[in-house]
Each structure stands twice: as structure tokens, then as C-alpha cells.
C-alpha positions, 0 to 999 in steps of 0.5 A, a space after each residue: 365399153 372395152 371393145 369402144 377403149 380398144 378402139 380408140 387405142 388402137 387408132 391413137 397407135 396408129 397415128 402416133 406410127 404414121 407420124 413417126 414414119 412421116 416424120 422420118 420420110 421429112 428427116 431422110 428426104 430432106 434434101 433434094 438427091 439427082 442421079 445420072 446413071 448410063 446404061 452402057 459407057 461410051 468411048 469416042 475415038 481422040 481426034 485432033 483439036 481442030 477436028 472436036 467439033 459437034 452437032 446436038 440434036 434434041 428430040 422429044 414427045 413429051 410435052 412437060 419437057 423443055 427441049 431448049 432449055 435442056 439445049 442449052 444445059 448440053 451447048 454449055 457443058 461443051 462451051 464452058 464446063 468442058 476442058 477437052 476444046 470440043 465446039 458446038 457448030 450448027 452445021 451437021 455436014 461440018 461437025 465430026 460428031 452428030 449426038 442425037 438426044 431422044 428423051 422418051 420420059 419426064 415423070 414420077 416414078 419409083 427407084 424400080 421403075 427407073 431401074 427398068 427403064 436403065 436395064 432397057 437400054 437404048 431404044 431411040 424413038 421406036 417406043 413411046 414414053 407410054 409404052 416404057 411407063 406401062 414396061 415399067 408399071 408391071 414391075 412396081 406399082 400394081 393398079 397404076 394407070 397405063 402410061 403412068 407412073 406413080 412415085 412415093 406413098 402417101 403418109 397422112 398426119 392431121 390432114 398433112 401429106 407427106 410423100 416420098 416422090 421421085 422424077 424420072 428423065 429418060 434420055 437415049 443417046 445416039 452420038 455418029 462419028 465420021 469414020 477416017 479416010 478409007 474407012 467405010 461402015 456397014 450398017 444392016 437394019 431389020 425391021 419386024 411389024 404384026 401385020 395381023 394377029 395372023 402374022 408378022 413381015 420383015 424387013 431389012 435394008 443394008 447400007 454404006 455410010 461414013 460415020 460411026 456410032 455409038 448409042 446408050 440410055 441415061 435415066 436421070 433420078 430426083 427424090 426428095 420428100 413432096 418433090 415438085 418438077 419445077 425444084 428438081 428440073 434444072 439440076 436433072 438437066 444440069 447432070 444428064 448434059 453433064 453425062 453426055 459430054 462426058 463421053 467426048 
């Protein structure tokens, strides 16, 4: 019979903590908080008013992101929002600034993972989005599936689950600027591939080209208690493109 009394009262604490530490995850992740954080900051060089022009380019293989819809998120950062009078133009040949965006990841994750992800800095589409999550997954949660990231802990009350979720949007950032009259850029490039366990080869090319560039990562964070993608989306893209105009 004790051990029977015990029992019951060691389950009754139980749930009475879970339902205070669930109920305090609701009262602190109520609302919805969005990070942008850039892993190195970039300065573009001024130039005159009829020369701001640019050309965004995004590129993704991740199959939740919408590359239109984040498009136009940057297009009218530097339409509307942005008072420097840089134009977005269709051109590449006539845009003094190309900006290339790669984003690699739009998932769950944990405030390490996405630390990881930030400390990585630019990678460009060298790494798939698998690859960064699985970099990720040793740092935080052990026993994840490979290519995945799991956000926030699961606090059962009467059947009602409450999480503490967060998305993750990596975006590397390539941005090239044409160099002035007279001014010519070298560029050295290496590359080393495992041929087989037995080795590797490397190669490397040198070349001349008349832009500059500049390349850096923004991870882009949403918590929010039982967060959905959908609820978190639109501003995730809003300050992202707001990051990236920021540089010009």
C-alpha cells in the first residue's frame, strides 16, 4: 500500500512539473521572435547615383523554400525600403552589382544548430543542405536522423503537447562588383576531390576578371512556442532581404 501511495504521488509531482514547465514555455515563447545574424559584414564601395544598379540572382535546393516569393521580398527591399536609390535591373551585363543568393537550409532546428551553421560562414552551393544539417546534428541533438534537425522538446500535459520550435533559413551570399577603369582582378581557385580512399587530386585555375567580390552567410532564426513554417515564413524572408540590402 505505500509503495502503491508512493507511486501515485510521485506521478502526480511529475505532472504537476511538466505542467508548470509547459505552461511557462507558453507564457515566454508566446510571440513570434526573428533573428538575422551575418557571419561576416560587408562594405561595398560608394559609387555614383546612375551607376546603383544590381542584378539578384536566387538559387535553392531546398524544396520548402519559395524562390519567387523570397525574390520579391529582396526586389523590394531595394524598390521600396531602400533610400541609398539602387535599382534592380534584369540585365546582369548592365548591373554594377550581380548579388547571387544560395539558400542551403529552411528547416527546424536548435539556437546551436543555427549558431554552427552561422560560425561556418560562406560555403556557396558546394554543401548540400543535408550535409550542413548532419555538421549540425553532432553539435546538438544526438540520435537525429542524418540531414535533419529537430527543434524544441516535447512537454506532454493531458495529452496537449507544447514545444519550444525554431526554423532555421541559411542563405550564403555572393555579391560581385565591377572593378574601376584600369583595374584588374585575379582570382585563384583550388579545388581537392578523394579520388579513393587511396588519395585525393587537386586542382587549381587562375584567372582575370573585372569584378570584385564579397561573399558572407546570413542564418536567419524564428522560435516561437508549437511555431508553424507557414506563421514564420514571410517575416524570416522579410529581415533576411532586409540583411542583404543592407550591405549597399
Amino acid at each position: 500500500m505505500n509503495s502503491h501511495v508512493r507511486l501515485v504521488a510521485m506521478t502526480a509531482l511529475v505532472l504537476a512539473l511538466g505542467g508548470c514547465a509547459a505552461t511557462q514555455t507558453m507564457i515566454a515563447k508566446k510571440d513570434l521572435d526573428v533573428q538575422a545574424r551575418t557571419s561576416t559584414a560587408i562594405f561595398v564601395d560608394p559609387v555614383p547615383k546612375e551607376r546603383r544598379t544590381i542584378y539578384v540572382d536566387v538559387k535553392s535546393g531546398v524544396m520548402e523554400f519559395d524562390r519567387r516569393r523570397f525574390k520579391q521580398f529582396v526586389v523590394e527591399q531595394f524598390t521600396v525600403a531602400n533610400d541609398n536609390g539602387y535599382r534592380v535591373v534584369d540585365d546582369p551585363d548592365q548591373a554594377q552589382f550581380l548579388m547571387v543568393v544560395y539558400v542551403l537550409n529552411l528547416e527546424k532546428a536548435s539556437p546551436t544548430a543555427a549558431q554552427v551553421a552561422l560560425n561556418q560562414g560562406y560555403q556557396g552551393g558546394a554543401i548540400a543542405a543535408g550535409a550542413i544539417a548532419g555538421a549540425a546534428v553532432s553539435h546538438t541533438w544526438a540520435g537525429a536522423g542524418v540531414g535533419g534537425l529537430v527543434g524544441g522538446a516535447a512537454e506532454l500535459i493531458s495529452g496537449a503537447a507544447v514545444k519550444d520550435v525554431t526554423y532555421m533559413l541559411v542563405s550564403d551570399v555572393q555579391i560581385q562588383e565591377k572593378a574601376p577603369k584600369g583595374v584588374l582582378v585575379r582570382k585563384d581557385t583550388r579545388i581537392d576531390t578523394k579520388v579513393s580512399d587511396a588519395g585525393a587530386a587537386r586542382q587549381t585555375s587562375s584567372e582575370v576578371s573585372m569584378r570584385k567580390e564579397y561573399r558572407t552567410r546570413i542564418v536567419t532564426t524564428a522560435n516561437k512556442a508549437n511555431l508553424e513554417l507557414p506563421e514564420a515564413e514571410e517575416l524570416m524572408f522579410k529581415k533576411t532581404a532586409y540583411a542583404m540590402a543592407g550591405f549597399f
